[in-house]
FINUDO-756347 format. One record per residue (C-alpha): residue number from 1; residue in three letters; x, y, z. Coordinates in nm, 2 decimals. Example, Ala and Ser with C-alpha at 12.3 -4.5 7.8 and 13.67 -1.06 7.14 Angstrom:
(r 1, "ALA", (1.23, -0.45, 0.78))
(r 2, "SER", (1.37, -0.11, 0.71))
END
This chain:
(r 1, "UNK", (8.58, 6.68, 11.24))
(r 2, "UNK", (8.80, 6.46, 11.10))
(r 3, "UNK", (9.10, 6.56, 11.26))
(r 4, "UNK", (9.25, 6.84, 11.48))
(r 5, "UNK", (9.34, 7.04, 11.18))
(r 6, "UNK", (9.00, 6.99, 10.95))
(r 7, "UNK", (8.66, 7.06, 11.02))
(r 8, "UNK", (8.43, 6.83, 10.81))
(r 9, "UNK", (8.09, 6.87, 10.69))
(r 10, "UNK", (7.84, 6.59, 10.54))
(r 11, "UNK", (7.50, 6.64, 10.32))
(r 12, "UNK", (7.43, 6.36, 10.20))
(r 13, "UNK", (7.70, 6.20, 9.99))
(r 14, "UNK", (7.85, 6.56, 9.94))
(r 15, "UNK", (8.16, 6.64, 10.19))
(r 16, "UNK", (8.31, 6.95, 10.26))
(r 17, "UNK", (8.66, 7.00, 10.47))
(r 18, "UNK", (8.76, 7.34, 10.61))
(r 19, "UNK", (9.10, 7.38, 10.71))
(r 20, "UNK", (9.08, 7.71, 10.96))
(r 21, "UNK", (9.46, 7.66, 11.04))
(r 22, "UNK", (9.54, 7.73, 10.67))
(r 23, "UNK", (9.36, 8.04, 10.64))
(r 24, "UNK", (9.00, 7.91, 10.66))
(r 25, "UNK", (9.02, 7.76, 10.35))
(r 26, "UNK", (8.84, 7.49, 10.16))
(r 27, "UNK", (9.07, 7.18, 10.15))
(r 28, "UNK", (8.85, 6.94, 9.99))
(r 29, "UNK", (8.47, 6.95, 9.83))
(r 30, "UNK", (8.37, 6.61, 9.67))
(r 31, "UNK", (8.00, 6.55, 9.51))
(r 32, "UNK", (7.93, 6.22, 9.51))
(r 33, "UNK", (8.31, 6.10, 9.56))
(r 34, "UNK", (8.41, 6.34, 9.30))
(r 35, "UNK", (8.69, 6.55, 9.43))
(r 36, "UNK", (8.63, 6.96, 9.25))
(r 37, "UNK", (8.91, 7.12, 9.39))
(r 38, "UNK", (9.26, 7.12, 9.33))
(r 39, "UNK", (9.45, 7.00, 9.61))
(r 40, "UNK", (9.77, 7.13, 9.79))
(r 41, "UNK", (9.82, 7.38, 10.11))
(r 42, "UNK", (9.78, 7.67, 9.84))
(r 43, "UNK", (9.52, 7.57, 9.64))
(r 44, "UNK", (9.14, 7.43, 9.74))
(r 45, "UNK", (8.90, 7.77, 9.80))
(r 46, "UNK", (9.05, 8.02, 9.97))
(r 47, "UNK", (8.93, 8.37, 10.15))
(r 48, "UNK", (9.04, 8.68, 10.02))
(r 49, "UNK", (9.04, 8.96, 10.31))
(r 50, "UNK", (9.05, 9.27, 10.38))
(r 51, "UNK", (9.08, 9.33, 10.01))
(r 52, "UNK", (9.12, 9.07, 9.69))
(r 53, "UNK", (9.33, 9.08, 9.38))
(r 54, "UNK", (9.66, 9.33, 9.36))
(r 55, "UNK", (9.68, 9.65, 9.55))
(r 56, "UNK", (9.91, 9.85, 9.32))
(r 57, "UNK", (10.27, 9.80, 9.51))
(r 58, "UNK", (10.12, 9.75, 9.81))
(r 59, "UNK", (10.03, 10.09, 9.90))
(r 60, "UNK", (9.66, 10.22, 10.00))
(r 61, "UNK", (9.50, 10.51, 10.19))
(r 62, "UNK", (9.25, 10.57, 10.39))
(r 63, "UNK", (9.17, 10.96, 10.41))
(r 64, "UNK", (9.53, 11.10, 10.42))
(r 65, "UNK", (9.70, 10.84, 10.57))
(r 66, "UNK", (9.91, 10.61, 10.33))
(r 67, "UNK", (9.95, 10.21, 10.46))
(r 68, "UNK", (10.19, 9.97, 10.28))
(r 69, "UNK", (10.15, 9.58, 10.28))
(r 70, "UNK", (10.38, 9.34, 10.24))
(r 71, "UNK", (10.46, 9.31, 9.91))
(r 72, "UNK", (10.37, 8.93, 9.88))
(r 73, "UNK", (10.34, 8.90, 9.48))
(r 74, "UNK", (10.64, 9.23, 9.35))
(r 75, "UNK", (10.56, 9.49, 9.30))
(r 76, "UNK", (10.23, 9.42, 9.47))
(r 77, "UNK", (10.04, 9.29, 9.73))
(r 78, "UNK", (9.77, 9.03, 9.67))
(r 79, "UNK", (9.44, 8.83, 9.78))
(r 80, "UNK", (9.46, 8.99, 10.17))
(r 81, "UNK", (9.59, 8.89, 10.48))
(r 82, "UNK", (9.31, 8.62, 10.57))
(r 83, "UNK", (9.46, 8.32, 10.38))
(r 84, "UNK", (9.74, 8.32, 10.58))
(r 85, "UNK", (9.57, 8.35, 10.95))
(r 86, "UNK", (9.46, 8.09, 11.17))
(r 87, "UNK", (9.09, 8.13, 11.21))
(r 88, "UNK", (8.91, 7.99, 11.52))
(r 89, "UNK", (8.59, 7.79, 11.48))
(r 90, "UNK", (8.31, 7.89, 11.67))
(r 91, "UNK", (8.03, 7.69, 11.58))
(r 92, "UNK", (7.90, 7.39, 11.41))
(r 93, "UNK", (7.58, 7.23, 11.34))
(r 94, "UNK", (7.34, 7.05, 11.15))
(r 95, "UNK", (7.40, 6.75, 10.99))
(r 96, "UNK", (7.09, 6.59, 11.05))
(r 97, "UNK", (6.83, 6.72, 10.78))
(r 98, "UNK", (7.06, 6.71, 10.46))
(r 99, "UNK", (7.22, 7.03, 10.59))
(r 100, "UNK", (7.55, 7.11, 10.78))
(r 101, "UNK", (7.72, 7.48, 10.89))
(r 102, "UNK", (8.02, 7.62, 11.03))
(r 103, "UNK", (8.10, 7.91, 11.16))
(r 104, "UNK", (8.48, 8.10, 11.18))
(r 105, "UNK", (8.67, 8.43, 11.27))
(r 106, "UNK", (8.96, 8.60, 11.30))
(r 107, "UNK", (9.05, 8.94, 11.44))
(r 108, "UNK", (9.26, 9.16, 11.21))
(r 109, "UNK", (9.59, 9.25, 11.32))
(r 110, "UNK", (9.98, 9.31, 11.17))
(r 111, "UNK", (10.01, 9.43, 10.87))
(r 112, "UNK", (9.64, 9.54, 10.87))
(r 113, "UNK", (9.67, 9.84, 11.02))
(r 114, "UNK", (9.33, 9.83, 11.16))
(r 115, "UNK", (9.15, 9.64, 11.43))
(r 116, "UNK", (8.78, 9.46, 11.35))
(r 117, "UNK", (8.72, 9.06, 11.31))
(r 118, "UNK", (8.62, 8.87, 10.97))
(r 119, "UNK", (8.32, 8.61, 11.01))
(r 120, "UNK", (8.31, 8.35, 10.74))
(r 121, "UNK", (8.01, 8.08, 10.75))
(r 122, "UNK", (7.99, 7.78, 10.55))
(r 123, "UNK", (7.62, 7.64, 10.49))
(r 124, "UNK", (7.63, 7.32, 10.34))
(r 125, "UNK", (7.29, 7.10, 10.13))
(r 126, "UNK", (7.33, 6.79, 9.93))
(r 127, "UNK", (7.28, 7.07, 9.60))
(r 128, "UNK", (7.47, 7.38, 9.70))
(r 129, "UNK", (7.71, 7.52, 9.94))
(r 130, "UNK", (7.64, 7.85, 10.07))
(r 131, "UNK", (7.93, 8.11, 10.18))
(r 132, "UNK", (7.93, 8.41, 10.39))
(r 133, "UNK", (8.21, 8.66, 10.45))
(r 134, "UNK", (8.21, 8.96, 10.69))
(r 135, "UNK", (8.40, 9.23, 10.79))
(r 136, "UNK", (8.33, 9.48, 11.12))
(r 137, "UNK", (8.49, 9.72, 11.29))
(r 138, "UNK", (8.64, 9.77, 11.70))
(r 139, "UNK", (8.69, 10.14, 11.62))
(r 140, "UNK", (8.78, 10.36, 11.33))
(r 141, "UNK", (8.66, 10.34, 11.00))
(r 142, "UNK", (8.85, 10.16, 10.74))
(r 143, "UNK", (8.83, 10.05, 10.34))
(r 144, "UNK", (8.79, 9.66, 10.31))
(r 145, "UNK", (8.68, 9.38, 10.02))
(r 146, "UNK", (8.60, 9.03, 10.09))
(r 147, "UNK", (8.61, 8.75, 9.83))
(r 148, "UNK", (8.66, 8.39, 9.73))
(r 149, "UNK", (8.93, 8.24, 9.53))
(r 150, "UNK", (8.86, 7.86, 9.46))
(r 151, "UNK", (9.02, 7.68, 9.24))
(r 152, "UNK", (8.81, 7.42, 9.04))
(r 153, "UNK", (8.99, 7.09, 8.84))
(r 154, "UNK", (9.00, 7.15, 8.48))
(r 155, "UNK", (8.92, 6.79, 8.47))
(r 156, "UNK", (8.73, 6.52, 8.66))
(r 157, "UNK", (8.81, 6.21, 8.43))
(r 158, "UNK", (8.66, 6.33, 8.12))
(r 159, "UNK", (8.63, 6.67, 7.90))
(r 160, "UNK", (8.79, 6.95, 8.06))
(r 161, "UNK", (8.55, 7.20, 8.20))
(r 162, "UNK", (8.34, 7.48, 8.00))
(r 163, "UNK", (8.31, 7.84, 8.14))
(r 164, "UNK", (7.95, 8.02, 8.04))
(r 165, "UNK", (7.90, 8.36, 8.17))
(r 166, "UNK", (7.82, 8.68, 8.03))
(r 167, "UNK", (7.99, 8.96, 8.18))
(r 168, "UNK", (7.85, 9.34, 8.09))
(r 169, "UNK", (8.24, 9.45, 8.04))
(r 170, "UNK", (8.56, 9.35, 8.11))
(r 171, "UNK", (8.82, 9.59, 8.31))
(r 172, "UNK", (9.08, 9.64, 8.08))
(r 173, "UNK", (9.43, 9.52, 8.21))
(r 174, "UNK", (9.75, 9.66, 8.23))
(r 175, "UNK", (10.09, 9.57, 8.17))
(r 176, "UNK", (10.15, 9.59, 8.53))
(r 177, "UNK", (9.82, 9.32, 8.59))
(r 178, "UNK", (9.59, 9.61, 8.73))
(r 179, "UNK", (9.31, 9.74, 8.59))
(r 180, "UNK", (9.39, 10.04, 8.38))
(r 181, "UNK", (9.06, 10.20, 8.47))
(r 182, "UNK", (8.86, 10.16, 8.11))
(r 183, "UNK", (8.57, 9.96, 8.04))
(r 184, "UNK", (8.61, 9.71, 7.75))
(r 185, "UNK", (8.39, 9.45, 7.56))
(r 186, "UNK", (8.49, 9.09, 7.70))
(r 187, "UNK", (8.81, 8.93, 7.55))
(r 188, "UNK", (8.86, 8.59, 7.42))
(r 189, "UNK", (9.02, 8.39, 7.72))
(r 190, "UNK", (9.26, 8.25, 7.83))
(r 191, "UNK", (9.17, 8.50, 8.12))
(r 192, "UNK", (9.35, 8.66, 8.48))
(r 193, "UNK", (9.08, 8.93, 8.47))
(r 194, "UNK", (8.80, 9.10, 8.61))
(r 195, "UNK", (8.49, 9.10, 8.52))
(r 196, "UNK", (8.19, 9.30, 8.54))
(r 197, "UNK", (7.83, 9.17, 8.63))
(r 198, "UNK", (7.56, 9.47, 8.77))
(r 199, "UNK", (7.30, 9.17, 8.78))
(r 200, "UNK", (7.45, 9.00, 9.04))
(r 201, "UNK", (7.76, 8.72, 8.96))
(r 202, "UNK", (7.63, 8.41, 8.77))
(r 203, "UNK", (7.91, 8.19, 8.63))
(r 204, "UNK", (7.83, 7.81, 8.51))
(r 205, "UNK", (8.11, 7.55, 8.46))
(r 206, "UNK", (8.00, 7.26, 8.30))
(r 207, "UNK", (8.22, 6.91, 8.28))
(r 208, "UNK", (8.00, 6.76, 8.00))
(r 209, "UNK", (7.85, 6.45, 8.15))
(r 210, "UNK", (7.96, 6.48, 8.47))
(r 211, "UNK", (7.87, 6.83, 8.65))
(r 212, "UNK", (7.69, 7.14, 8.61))
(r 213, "UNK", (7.84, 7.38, 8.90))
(r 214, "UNK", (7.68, 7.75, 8.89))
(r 215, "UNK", (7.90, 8.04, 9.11))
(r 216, "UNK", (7.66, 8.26, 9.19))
(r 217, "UNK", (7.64, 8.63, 9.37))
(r 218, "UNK", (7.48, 8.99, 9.44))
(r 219, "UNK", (7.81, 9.11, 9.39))
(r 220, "UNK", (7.86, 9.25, 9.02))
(r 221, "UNK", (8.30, 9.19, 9.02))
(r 222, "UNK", (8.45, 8.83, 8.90))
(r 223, "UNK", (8.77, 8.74, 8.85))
(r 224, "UNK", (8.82, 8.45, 8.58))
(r 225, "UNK", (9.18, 8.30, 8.61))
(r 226, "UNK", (9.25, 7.99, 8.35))
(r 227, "UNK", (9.62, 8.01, 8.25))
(r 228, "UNK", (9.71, 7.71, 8.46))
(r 229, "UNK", (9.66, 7.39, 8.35))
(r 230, "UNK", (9.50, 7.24, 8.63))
(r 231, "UNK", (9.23, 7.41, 8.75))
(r 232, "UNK", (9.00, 7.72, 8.67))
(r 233, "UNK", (8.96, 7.98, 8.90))
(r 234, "UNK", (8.65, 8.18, 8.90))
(r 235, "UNK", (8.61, 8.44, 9.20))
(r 236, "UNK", (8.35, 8.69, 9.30))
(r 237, "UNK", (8.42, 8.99, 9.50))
(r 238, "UNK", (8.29, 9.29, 9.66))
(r 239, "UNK", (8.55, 9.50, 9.40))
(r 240, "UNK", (8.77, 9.51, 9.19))
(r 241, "UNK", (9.14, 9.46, 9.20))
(r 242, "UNK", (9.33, 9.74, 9.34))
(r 243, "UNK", (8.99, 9.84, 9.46))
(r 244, "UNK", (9.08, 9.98, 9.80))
(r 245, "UNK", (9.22, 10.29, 9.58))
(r 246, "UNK", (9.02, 10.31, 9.29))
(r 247, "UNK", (8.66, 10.18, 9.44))
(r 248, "UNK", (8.73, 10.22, 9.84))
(r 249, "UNK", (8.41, 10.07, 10.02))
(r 250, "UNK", (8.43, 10.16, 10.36))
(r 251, "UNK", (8.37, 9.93, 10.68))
(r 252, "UNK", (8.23, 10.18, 10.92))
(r 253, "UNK", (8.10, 10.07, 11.28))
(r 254, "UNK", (7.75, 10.11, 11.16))
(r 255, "UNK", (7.76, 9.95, 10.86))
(r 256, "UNK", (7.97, 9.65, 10.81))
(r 257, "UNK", (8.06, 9.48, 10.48))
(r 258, "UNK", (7.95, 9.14, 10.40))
(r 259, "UNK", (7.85, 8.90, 10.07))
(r 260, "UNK", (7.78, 8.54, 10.01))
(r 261, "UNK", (7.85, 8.34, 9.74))
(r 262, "UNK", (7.68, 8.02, 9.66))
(r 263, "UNK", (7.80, 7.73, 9.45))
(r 264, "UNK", (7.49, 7.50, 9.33))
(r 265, "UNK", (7.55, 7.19, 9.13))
(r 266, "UNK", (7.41, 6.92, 8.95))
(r 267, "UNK", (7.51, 6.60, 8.81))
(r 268, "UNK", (7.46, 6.53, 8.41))
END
């Protein structure tokens, strides 16, 4: 741990720093010194918990009770309540065989009208780092998503990055930046969309002559977001935006929700 705010991991000559007082997110990853995240408080890899993307003015139900979150992003509410928690670190371990792991949770509380704790575990090899997100229940039943939102440098000190993935449809988007509903052939980017995959999440960003980084999951929903100029985001989750109305999954005290994601690279 490389200070009281950071948790550090080591494999090899790839480091990983996990900030659990800024919402359990990713500060820093470097591969062989090479730093692949943007950096500032808002930025790194963040968790997106208990749902991801836009929930249409804030508002879900669950059954016929209607809930509304802060509206954090007018008229909606985005990317959960978990990036802006303090999580508490459990364990750690590892770091002796080319492989590291951290464990964190949270329990859910205000605004989230429901009670339950989110697990997130880090798993970290000199080729890939491994994350796990879950979600479970203290009592009643309620509609959840988990997902990741990191966001990787356009550039590492030569060509910007190339995206490759080949989505099965895109969900169209509305004015209002939430899926409409329809199904569409993929769109040229630039891209703040969802994507979707029924093979499972395999996304490969390439810095030519530098890195080949593969996001990879059994989920079948990606986000793609590359309007900024620094960095590209690229974000699998367990639904879609606005899912906990359209696609509601529920977290039920016998069957919890939980996905991993896992980012393998390679240098070129």
């Amino acid at each position: 741990m490389s200070s009281d705010k950071s948790v550090r991991l080591a494999a090899g000559d790839v480091e990983l720093t996990v900030r659990p007082d800024l919402g359990c997110r990713i500060e820093s990853l470097r591969i062989g010194g090479t730093e692949v995240l943007r950096q500032g408080e808002h930025y790194g890899s963040f968790p997106m918990v208990p749902w991801c993307g836009r929930i249409e003015h804030g508002e879900f139900r669950n059954g016929g009770t209607k809930y509304q979150m802060p509206l954090n992003s007018p008229p909606h509410a985005i990317h959960g309540t978990g990036r802006d928690t303090v999580w508490k670190r459990v364990r750690t371990g590892g770091g002796e065989s080319g492989h590291a792991e951290a464990h964190f949770t949270y329990d859910l509380a205000e605004p989230w009208p429901y009670t339950g704790r989110v697990t997130q575990i880090f798993e970290l090899s000199e080729s890939a780092l491994t994350l796990t997100m879950g979600v479970e229940t203290y009592g009643d039943s309620f509609p959840a998503q988990v997902g990741w939102h990191p966001w990787f440098l356009r550039n590492l000190g030569g060509e910007d990055v190339r995206l490759g993935f080949t989505p099965a449809w895109q969900e169209e988007r509305g004015d209002d930046h939430l899926p409409t509903g329809r199904r569409i052939d993929p769109l040229p980017g630039p891209w703040d969309d969802c994507f979707g995959m029924p093979d499972g999440v395999d996304v490969t960003l390439t810095w030519p002559e530098q890195l080949e980084l593969k996001v990879t999951s059994r989920s079948e929903w990606v986000v793609v977001y590359d309007e900024q100029e620094a960095a590209v985001c690229v974000e699998p989750q367990s639904g879609p935006p606005n899912g906990l109305n359209t696609l509601p999954r529920l977290v039920t005290p016998v069957d919890p929700l939980e996905l991993a994601t896992t980012w393998s690279w390679r240098r070129l």
